[in-house]
N, C-alpha and C positions, 0 to 999 in steps of 0.2 A: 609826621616825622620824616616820610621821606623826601616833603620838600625842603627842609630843613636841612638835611645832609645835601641836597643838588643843589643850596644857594651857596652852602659853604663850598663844595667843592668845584662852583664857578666861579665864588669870592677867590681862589688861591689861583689860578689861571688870571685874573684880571690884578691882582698886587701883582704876583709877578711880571708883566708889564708893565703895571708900573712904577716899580721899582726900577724897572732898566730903563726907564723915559729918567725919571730924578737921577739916578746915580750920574750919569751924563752930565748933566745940569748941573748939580751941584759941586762935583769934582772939575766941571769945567774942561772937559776932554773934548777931540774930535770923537768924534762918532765912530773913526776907525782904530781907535785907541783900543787895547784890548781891557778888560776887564779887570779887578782887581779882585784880590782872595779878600778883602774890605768887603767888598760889595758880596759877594760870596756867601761870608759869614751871615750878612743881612739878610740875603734871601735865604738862607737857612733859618735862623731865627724867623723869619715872617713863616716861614714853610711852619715851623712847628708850633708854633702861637696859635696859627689857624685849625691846624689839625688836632689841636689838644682842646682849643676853644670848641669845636663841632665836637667832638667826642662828648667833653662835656653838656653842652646844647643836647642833645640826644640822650643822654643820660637824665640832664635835668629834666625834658620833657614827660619822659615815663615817669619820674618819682613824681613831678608835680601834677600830672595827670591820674596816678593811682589816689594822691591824697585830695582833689578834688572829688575822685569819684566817691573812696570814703568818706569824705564829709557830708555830701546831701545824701548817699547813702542811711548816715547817722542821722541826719536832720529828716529825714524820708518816718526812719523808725519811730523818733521822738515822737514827729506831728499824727501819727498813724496811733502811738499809744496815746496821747494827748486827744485826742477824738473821741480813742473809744473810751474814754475816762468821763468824759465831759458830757455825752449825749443824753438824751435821755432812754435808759434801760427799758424803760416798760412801753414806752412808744415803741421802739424798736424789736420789741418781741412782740408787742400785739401786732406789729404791720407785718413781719416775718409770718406769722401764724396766717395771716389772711392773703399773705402773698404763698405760701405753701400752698394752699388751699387752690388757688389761681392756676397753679403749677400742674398741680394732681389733675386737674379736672381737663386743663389745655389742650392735652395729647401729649402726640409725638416733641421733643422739644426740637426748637428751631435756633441753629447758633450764630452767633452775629454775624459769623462767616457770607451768610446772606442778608445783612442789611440792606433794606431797600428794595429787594424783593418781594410779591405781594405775597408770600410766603411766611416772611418773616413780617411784616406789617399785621395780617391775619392774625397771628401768632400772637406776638404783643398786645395785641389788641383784648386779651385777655386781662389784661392787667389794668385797663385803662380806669377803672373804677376806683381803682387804688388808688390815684391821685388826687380823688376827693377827700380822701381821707384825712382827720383829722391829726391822727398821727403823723400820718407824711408831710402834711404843710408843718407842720413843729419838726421835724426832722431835719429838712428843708432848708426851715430858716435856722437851725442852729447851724448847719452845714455853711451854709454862704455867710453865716455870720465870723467863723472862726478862718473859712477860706480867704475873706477880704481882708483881715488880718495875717495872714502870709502871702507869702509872696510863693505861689502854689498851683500848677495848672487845674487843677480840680481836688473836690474831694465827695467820697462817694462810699456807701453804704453796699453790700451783698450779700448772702445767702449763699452756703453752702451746699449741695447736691453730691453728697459722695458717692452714693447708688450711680448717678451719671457723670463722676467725675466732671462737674460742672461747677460753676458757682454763678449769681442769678444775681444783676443789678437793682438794687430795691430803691433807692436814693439816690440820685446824680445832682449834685450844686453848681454844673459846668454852667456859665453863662450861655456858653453856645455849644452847639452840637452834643447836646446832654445824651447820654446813652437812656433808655426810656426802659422804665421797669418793667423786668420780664426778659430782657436784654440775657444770651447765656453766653459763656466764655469758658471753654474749655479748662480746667488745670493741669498749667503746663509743668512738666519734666522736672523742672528748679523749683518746683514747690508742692511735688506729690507728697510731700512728708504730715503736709497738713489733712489726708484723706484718711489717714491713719490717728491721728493725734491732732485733732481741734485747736487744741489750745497751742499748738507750734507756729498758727498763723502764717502770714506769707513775707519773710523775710526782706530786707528793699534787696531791691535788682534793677539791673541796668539795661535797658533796651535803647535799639535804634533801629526808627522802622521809617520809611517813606512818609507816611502819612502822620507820626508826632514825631519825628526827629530823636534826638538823645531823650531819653524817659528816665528816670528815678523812680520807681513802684514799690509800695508800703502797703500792708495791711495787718490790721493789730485787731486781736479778737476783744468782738463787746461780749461783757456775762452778764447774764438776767441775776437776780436776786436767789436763786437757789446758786449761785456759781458756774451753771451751764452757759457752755459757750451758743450765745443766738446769732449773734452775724457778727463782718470785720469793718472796720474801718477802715476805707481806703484812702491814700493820700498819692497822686503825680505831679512830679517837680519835673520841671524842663530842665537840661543842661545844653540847651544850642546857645543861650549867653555866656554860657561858663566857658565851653568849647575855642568860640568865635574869639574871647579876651585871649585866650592859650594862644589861640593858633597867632593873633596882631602880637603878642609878646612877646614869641618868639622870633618871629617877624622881624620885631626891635634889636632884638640880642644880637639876630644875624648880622645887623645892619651896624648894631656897636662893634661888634668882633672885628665885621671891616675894617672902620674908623680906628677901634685899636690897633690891628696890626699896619694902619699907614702911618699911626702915630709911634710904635715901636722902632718900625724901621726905616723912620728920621732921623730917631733918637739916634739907632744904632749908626747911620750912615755919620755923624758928628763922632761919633766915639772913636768908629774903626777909623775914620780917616788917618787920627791920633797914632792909632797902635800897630792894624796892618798897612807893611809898607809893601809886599811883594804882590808885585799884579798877579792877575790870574785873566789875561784878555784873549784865551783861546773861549775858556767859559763863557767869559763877556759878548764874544761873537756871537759859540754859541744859543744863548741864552734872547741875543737881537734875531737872528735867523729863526728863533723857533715861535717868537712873538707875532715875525710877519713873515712868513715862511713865502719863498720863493713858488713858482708854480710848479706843479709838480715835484717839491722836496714836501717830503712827510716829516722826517726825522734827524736832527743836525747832532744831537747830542752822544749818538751811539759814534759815531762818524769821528769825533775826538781820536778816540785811542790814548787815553792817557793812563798809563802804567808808572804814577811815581813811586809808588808805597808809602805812601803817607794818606794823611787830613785831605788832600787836596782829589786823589782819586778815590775817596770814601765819598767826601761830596760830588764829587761826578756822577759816582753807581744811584746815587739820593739823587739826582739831577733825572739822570737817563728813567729809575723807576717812577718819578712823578710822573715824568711825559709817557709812559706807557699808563700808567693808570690813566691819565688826562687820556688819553686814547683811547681807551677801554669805555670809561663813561658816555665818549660818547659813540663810541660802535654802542654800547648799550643802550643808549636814548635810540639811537636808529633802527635798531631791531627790537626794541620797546612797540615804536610807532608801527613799524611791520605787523605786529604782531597785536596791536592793537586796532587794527586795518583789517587783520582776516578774525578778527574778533568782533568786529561787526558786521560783516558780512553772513558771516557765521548767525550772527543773531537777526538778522534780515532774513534768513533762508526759514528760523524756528517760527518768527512771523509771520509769514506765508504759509507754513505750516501751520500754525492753531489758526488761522482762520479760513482753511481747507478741510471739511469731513473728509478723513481718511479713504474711506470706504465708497463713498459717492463722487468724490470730486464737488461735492455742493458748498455753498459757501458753511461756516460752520454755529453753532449756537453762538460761541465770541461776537462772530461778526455779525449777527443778527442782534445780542445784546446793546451792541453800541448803534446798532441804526436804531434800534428803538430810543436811545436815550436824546439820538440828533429830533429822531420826530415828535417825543413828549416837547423838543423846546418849540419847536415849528406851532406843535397845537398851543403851546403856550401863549407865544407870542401871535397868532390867530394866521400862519401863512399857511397852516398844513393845508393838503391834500393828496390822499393816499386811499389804498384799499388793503385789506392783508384777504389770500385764501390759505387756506388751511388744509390739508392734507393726510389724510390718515393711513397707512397702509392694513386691508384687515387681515387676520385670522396669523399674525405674524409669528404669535409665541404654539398656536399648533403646530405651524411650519415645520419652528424648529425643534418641537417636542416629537413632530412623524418622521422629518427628514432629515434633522440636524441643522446646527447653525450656518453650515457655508449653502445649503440652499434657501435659508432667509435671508443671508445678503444677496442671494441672487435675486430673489424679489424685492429687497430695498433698491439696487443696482435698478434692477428693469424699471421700476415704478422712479426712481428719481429721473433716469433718462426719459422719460413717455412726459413726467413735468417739464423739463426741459425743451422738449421738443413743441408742448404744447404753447406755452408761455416762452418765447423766444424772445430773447434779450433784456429778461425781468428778472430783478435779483432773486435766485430760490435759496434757502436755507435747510438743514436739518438740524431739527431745534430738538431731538429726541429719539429715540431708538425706533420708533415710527411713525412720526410727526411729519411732515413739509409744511414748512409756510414760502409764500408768493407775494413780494410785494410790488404793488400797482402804483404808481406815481402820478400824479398831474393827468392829462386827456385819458393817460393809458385806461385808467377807472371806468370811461364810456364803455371799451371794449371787455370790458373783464366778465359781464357774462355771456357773451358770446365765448368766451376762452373756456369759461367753465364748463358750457353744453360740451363744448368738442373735446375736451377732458372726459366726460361722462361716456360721451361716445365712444371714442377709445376705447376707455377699459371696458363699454360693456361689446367691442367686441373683438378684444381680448380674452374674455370670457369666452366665448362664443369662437375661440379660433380650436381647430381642431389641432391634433398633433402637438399639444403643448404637453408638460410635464406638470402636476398639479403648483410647483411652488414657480413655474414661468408663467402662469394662470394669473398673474397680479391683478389683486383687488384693493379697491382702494376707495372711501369716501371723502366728497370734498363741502368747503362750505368757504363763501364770500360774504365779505362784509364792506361799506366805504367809509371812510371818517365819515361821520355827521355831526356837526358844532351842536346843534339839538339835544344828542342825546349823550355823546362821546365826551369826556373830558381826560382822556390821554388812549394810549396806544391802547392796552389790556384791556378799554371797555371796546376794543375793533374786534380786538382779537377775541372776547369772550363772545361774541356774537357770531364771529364764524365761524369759530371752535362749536357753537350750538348749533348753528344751520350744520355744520358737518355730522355732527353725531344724529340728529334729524335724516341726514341723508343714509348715513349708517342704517339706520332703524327702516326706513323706506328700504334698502338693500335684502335687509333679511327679513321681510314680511311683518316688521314693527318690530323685530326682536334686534337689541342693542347686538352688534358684533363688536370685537378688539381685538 
């Protein structure tokens, strides 16, 4: 909507020029002819054809954008109770039963929030049985059978968890990127009502997220055969096509309104010729002067002074307020852009920040997540070569249970500096409240146990340094690992392996006894 208002009111800025090019033309005047209250009228009428046409625009936009949104809303609801009408009841309570069962036994639950994580893969992986099921392949196919039949980004089956305000994907028909049974998803704010009362189901609603765009979301409870509600049918509609047609159509409109008000004030320019005969070519100047303003004039129209009491200085006062509004717009594009200038800057400073540990100055978990995602593609495609070590700081949480917490950052502080100094000029991370990891690149990997000895040495004679305060005493064990194509097929099998030589070392540290 708000480019819709900045075409229009660049559309009344360009009629009005050209209006003062035609009137010229058509009347057939020099150019230092003063202007006519004919012409006048014209630009008044174009003036408010435009301004009532945007209003309208604007107006129409929001009513026809609320009854889109109602409608696949509506259509959201139908196909969501249309699912759960049609499935089959008993399939879908025996698979619920046995995906409960899945649930209970799993653990801790893990929410989609961490897709992709071996956390959440682990996780899921409880479920994976369930897709042999005979029930779920008939679930399945009736799911994709009634989805290829709409026109409908997915449609999908879930389970309820009100104990963990949750609810648990049991069915996905998505062709691609199907959410995998066992999948959880919090219940959000706009549909707690369903934690309370089952059968209220999840009303449609409208989302817009980076990753599915405009969403329409449905879910309509299935009942077993006693009338208990077992799980919902879920239904998503896309609305970035419905969107995209609004935003081109009105696009048009803008672009008609122009077109009308040139065809208006033709019409009118033929009329007035007829009827007003009394010039008005002080305005007429005015009105060429402010079209192509001289350098350094800003404003011609205040400059008038016309005090007649009539029509004639009513339209002046309407003359001089356009051109201050027309000014106004765009002092406000300009200090728009200002301020959208230190609005990035602004957000440049917060990205340097999340991928800085507070506390360390080390690089942070962010920035280590996405190097890992660069070197899964590296081993993918067979170029890696890298090492990770691993890092443990011990006895951190006695630390802070004898000393308090600001003498265990002192020992995170001391022990991230002694990484740093040891490993010079290698990216180091802290991936956890007292984790470091160390990544080795290309040749660096010859030298990296030679780095690791003199890391050991260090701190064992840190240990060994007299006059220290027990939490300046940093202990710490470590543990290397190198890609190896043999046995590695992504980053977490490098890192599961120096995470073990580290806790090995750990256990060597305390006489076989694990330390943390």
């Amino acid at each position: 909507m708000g480019l819709v208002r900045l075409l229009a009111r660049v559309a009344l800025l360009h009629i009005s020029r050209l209006f003062a090019i035609l009137l010229d033309k058509m009347i057939g005047k020099a150019s230092n002819v003063k202007i006519s209250l004919g012409k006048k009228l014209v630009l008044l009428l174009v003036a408010i054809a435009v301004a009532l046409s945007s209003f309208a625009l604007v107006i129409g936009y929001r009513v026809v954008d609320d009854m889109n949104g109602q409608h696949y809303m509506n259509r959201a609801n139908e196909i969501a109770n249309t699912v759960a009408g049609v499935v089959d009841k008993s399939d879908a309570k025996e698979l619920v039963d046995k995906a409960k069962d899945a649930y209970r036994s799993a653990g801790e639950p893990v929410f989609s929030d961490h897709m992709g994580e071996p956390e959440f893969d682990t996780y899921v992986a409880n479920y994976d049985h369930l897709a042999d099921a005979p029930e779920f392949q008939s679930l399945l196919g009736q799911l994709r059978t009634i989805q290829s039949a709409n026109d409908v980004n997915c449609l999908y089956l879930v389970f309820l968890m009100p104990e963990d305000r949750a609810f648990v994907y049991l069915v996905d028909a998505a062709e691609e990127d199907a959410c995998p049974t066992g999948c959880i998803d919090p219940v959000y704010e706009v549909n707690e009502a369903v934690l309370h009362n089952p059968a209220v189901g999840f009303p449609a609603y409208i989302t817009d997220t980076p990753e599915y765009g405009w969403l329409v979301s449905a879910g309509a409870p299935v009942y077993d055969e006693a009338g208990d509600v077992v799980c919902y049918a879920f239904v998503d509609i896309s609305m970035d096509a419905i969107k995209q047609q609004q935003t081109n159509y009105f696009a048009t409109l803008v672009g008609g309104i122009i077109g009308l008000a040139v065809v208006i004030g033709v019409l009118s320019i033929f009329y007035v010729r007829r009827t007003i005969v009394q010039p008005l070519n002080s305005l007429s100047e005015a009105a060429a002067r402010y079209c192509t303003p001289e350098e350094g004039q800003r404003s011609s129209f205040e400059d008038l002074g016309i005090h007649t009491g009539d029509e004639i200085e009513s339209l002046h006062k309407s003359m001089i307020q356009m051109e201050h509004d027309i000014d106004g717009y765009i002092d406000n594009l300009v200090k728009t852009r200002m301020e959208l200038r230190d609005t990035q800057i602004e957000a440049d400073k917060m990205s340097n920040l999340a991928h800085t540990d507070a506390l360390t100055g080390m690089l942070s978990k962010l920035s280590y997540d996405q190097q890992i995602e660069k070197l899964d593609v590296q081993v993918a495609n067979g170029s890696a070569a890298f090492g990770l070590v691993v890092v443990d700081l011990n006895c951190l949480k006695e630390t802070n249970d004898n000393y308090g917490h600001e003498c265990g950052n002192v020992s995170l502080v001391r022990l991230s500096n002694t990484i740093r100094s040891t490993f010079v000029g290698m990216p180091a991370y802290r991936i956890g409240g007292d984790e470091f990891v160390v990544l080795f690149m290309g040749d660096e990997c010859l030298k990296a146990p030679e780095l690791v000895d003199e890391f050991k040495a260090t701190i064992d004679r840190i240990q060994h340094t007299s006059g220290l305060k027990p939490w300046e005493r940093t202990s710490a064990a470590i543990g290397l690992a190198v890609y190896d194509t043999t046995i590695d097929t992504n980053v977490n099998d490098v890192f599961r392996r120096a995470d073990s030589e580290m806790y090995e070392h750990k256990r060597q540290m305390k006489g076989g006894k694990s330390v943390r």
